[in-house]
C-alpha atoms as one frame of an Amber mdcrd trajectory, in Angstrom:
protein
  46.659  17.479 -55.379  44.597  16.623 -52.799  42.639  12.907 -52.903  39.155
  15.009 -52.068  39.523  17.256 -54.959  40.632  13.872 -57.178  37.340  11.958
 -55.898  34.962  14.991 -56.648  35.906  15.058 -60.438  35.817  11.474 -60.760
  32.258  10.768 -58.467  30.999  14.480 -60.404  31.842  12.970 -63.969  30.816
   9.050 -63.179  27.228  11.027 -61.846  26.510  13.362 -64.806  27.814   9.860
 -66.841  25.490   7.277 -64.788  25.705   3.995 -64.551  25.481   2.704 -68.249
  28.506   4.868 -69.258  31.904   5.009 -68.992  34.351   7.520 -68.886  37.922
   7.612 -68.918  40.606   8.595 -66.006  42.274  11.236 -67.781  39.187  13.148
 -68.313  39.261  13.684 -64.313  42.835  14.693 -64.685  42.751  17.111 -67.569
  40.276  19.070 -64.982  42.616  19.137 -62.496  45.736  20.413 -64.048  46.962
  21.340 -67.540  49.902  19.046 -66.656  47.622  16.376 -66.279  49.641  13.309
 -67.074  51.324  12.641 -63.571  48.530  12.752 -62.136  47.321   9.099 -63.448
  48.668   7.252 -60.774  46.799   9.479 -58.429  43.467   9.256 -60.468  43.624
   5.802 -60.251  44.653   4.863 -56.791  41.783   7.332 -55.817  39.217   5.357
 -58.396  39.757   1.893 -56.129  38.593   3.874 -53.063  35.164   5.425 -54.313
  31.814   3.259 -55.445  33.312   3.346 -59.437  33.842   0.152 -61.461  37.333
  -0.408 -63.730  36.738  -1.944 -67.143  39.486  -2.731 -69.675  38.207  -4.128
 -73.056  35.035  -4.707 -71.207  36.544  -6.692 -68.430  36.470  -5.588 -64.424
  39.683  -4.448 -63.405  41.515  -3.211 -60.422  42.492   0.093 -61.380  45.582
   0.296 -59.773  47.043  -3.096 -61.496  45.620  -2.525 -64.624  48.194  -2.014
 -67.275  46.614   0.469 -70.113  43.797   2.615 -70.931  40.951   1.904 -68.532
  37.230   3.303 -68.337  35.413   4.109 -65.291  31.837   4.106 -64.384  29.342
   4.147 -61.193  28.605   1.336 -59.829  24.961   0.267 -59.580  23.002   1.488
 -56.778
């Protein structure tokens, strides 16, 4: 899986989202592949590169550390 195709479904769902909502990682995967599960690590690594913001139980985190279920949004413009 290319990182391109991973950052277009993550910036495409974090735009149709906006800023005030959140969405989580494996909704970017599930698009991707119907084996979607290895493909977290990937999802994530590409999430720290783009304009999106981590949360975990509300918190900012980095998504690659994060141990857990994370959300993503857009950052504010």
């Amino acid at each position: 899986m290319r990182d391109d195709d991973i950052a277009g479904v993550l910036m495409a769902l974090a735009e149709a989202r906006g800023p005030d909502k959140t969405f989580c990682p494996s909704e970017a995967a599930r698009r991707l592949a119907d084996d979607w599960r290895p493909l977290m690590p990937h999802i994530r690594r590409v999430a720290a590169t783009l304009p999106l913001t981590a949360t975990q139980k509300g918190t900012k985190v980095d998504p690659q550390t994060a141990h857990g279920p994370i959300r993503l949004s857009k950052c504010p413009d």
